[in-house]
C-alpha positions in Angstrom: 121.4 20.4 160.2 123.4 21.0 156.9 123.9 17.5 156.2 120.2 16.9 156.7 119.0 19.1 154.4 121.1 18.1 152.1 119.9 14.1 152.4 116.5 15.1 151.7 117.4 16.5 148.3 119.3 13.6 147.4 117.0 11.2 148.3 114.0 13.5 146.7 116.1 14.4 143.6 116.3 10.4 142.2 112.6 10.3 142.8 111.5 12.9 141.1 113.3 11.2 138.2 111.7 7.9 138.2 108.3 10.3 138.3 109.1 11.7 135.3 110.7 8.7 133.2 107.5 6.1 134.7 105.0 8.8 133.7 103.0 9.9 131.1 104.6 12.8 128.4 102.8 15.9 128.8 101.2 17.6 125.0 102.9 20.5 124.8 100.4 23.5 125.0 100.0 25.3 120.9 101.7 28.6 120.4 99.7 31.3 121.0 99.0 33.1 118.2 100.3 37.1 118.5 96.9 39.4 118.2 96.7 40.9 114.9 97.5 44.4 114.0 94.7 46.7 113.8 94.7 48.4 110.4 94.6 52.1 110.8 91.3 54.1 109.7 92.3 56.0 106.5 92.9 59.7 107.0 89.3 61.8 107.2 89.2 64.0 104.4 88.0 67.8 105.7 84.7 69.0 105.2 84.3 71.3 102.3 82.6 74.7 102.7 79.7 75.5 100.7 81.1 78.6 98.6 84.3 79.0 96.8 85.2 82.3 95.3 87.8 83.1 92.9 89.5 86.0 91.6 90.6 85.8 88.3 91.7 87.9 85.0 90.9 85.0 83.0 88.1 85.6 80.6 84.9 83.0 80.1 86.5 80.5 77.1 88.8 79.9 80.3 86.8 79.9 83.2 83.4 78.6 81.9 84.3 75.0 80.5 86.4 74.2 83.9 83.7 75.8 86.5 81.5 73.6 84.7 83.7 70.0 85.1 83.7 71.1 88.9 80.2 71.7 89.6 80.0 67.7 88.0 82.4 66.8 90.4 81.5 68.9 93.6 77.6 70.2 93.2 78.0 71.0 96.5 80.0 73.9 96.4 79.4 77.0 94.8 81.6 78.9 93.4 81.6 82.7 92.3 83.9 84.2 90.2 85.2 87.9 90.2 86.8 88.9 87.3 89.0 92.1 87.0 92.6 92.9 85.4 95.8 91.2 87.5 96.9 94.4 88.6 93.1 95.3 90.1 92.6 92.1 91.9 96.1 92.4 93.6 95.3 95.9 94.3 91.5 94.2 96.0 93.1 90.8 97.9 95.8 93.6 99.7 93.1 95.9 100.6 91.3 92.7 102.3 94.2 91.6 103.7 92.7 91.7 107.2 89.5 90.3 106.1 89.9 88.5 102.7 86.7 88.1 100.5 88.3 85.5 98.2 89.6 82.1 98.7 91.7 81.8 95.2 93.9 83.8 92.5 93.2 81.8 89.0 95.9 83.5 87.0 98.5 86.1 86.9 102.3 85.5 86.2 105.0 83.7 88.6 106.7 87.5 87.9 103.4 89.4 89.5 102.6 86.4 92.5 106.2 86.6 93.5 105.9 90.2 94.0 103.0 90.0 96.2 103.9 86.6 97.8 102.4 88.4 101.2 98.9 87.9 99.9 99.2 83.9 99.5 99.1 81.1 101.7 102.2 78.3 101.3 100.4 74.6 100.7 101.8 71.7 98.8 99.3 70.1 96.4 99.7 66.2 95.4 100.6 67.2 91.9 103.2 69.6 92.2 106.1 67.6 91.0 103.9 67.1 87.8 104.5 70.3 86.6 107.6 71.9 84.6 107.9 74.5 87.0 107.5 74.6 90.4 107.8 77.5 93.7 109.8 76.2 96.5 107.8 78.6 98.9 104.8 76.9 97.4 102.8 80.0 97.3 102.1 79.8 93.3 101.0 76.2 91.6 102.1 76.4 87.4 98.5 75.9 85.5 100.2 77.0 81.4 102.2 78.9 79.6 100.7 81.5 77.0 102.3 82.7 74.1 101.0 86.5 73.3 101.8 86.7 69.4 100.4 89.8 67.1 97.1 90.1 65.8 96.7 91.9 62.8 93.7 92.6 61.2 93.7 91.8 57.3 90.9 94.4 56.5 93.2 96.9 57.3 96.6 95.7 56.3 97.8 93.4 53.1 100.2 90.5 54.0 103.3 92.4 52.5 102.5 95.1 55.4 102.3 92.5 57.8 105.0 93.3 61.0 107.4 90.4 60.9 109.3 91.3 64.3 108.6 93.1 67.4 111.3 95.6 67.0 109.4 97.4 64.1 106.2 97.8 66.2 108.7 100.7 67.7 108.6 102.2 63.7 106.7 105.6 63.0 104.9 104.1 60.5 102.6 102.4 63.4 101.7 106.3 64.9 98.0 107.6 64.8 96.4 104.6 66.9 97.4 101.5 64.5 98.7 99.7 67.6 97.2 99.0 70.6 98.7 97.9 74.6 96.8 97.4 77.8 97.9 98.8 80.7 100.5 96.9 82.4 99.3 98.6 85.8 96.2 96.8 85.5 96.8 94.2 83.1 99.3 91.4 83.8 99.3 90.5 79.9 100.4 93.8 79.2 103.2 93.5 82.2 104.4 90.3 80.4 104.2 91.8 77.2 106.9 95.2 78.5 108.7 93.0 80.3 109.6 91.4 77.1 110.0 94.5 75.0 112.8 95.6 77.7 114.5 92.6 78.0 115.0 92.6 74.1 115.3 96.3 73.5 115.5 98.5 76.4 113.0 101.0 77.7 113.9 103.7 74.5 112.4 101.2 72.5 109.1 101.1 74.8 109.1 104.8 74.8 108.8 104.9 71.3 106.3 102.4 70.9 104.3 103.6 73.6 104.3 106.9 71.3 102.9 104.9 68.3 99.9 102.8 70.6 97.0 103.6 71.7 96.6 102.0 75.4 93.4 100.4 76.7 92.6 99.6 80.2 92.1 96.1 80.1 93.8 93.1 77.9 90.2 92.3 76.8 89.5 95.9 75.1 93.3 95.6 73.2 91.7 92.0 72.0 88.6 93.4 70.9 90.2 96.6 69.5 92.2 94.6 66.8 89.1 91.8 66.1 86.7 94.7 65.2 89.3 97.0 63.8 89.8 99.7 65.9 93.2 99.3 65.2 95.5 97.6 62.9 97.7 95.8 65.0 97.7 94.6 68.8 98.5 91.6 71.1 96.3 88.5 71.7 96.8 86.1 74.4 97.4 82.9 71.9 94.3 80.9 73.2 91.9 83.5 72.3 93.5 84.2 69.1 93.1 80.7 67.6 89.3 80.9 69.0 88.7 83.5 67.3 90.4 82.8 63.8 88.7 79.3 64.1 85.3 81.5 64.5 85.8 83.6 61.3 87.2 86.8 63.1 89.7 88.5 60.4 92.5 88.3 62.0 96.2 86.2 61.5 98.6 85.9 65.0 102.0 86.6 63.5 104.7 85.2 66.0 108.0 87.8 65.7 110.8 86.6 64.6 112.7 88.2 67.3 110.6 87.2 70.0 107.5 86.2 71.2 106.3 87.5 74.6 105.1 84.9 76.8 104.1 84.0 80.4 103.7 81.5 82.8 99.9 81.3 84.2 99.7 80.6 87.6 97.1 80.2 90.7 97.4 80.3 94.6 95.7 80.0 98.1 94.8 83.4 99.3 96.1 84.2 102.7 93.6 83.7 105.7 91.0 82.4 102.8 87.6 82.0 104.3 86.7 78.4 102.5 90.6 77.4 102.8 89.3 73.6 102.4 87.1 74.2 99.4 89.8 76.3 98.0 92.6 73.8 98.3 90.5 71.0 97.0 89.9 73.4 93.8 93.8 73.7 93.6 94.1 70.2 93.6 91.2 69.7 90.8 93.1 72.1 88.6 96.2 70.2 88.6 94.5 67.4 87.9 95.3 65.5 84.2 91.7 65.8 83.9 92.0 69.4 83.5 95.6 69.7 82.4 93.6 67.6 79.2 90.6 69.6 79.2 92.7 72.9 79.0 94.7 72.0 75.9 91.7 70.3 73.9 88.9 72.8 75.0 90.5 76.1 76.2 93.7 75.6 73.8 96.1 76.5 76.0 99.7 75.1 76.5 99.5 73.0 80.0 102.5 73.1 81.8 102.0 69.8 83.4 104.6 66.8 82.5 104.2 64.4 79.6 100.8 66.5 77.8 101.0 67.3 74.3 100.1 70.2 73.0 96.9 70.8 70.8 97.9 70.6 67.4 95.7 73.6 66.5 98.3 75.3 68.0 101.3 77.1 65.9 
């Protein structure tokens, strides 16, 4: 049975051979081609809310030339702005903790956001690595740095009586109200302004200028004192000063020899924000070099984005 099986092959085997040399050559069938690969649907973008609103210390030749390159670029969303002293708003976004009525912080130093790191939400924003300083908890996004020389006003002082430092602010000579500082409870320009006092002199030499100033509650009424010549000397947050000088005031910024207080201006996502997409979209616009540009030709402030020059109106 074996060997008959194995006959049949044989025989069939030679046949099958002379099949396929006698016959035809089959075409070969064409490659199919592999099915292309679908292109994935670009990522959707969320929905902003209608409202934004932001706290901020920042006065209007800050806030009013930016709010108005955003309503260009998103009419949609409307945005109300709050306006109070650093220490204030961080005293209002922790007594809304539970419930916050604001979505974003425009301004207040790296020091004071650090403190109250709590309050603020972590997100990373496209243009963070832009910037010359940066959070690794990403709670605070750099916006510029601000320089706070001395005013003085020149009805009531001659150039030789000028102060050329910040040590002699600390002098006698300055008693009776001829100085002026804000609050730094309430006023973060006055916080940067101590902190820089201490680090150069100690806290007897802010004891004895404290003795010498007369203290406002706000940054704005120290500003206005020494523009309308309540008193003789004061701070200015540079920006402003330059504005004003340009617009006539009498006043010259003197920048101390010995030190010029300055801080870093910075803004962040408030935690549990109720318009958390509008309010990171409004992040991201401020980093933008649209705005980083905008700030040093229009506001005249010192961007702390990469690669900007500074305005050369600027000391």
């Amino acid at each position: 049975m074996r060997m008959r099986t194995l006959s049949v092959l044989l025989l069939v085997a030679p046949l099958a051979t002379l099949g396929a040399a006698c016959g035809p050559t089959p075409t070969p069938a064409p490659p199919t081609k592999p099915a292309p690969t679908p292109t994935p649907a670009p990522p959707t973008k969320p929905a902003l809310e209608s409202s934004l609103v932001v706290y901020t210390p920042s006065g209007p030749e800050l806030t009013d030339p930016i709010l108005k390159k955003w309503a260009e670029k998103y009419p949609n969303v409307k945005v109300d702005v709050v306006k109070a002293g650093t220490g204030d708003i961080l005293a209002r976004i922790r007594a809304e903790k539970d419930k916050p009525l604001g979505d974003v912080l425009f301004g207040g130093s790296t020091v004071l956001h650090e403190a109250n790191a709590d309050l603020f939400e972590a997100v990373a924003l496209p243009d963070d690595a832009q910037f010359a300083v940066t959070d690794k908890n990403n709670k605070w996004h750099a916006y510029t740095t601000i320089p706070k020389p001395i005013a003085v006003n020149t009805k009531m002082l001659k150039p030789e009586q000028y102060p050329k430092t910040m040590k002699e602010l600390s002098d006698p000579k300055w008693k009776a109200g001829k100085t002026a500082l804000s609050n730094p409870r309430t006023s973060g320009t006055a916080y940067a302004i101590v902190t820089a006092m201490v680090t150069l002199y100690g806290w007897d030499y802010v004891t004895d200028f404290l003795k010498n100033a007369m203290v406002t509650k706000s940054s704005d009424e120290m500003f206005k004192a020494v523009r309308d010549g309540e008193v003789a000397v004061a701070f200015i947050n540079e920006d402003l000063g330059v504005k004003w000088v340009a617009e006539g005031a009498l006043i010259v910024l003197i920048y101390p020899t010995d030190g010029v207080a300055t801080e870093v201006d910075v803004f962040a996502l408030i935690k549990g924000a109720a318009h958390p997409n509008a309010a990171k979209a409004f992040l991201s616009f401020l980093q933008s070099k649209e705005i980083s540009e905008l700030t040093r030709d229009i506001v005249v402030r010192r961007s702390m984005r990469n690669g900007g020059r500074t305005c050369a109106c600027l000391y």
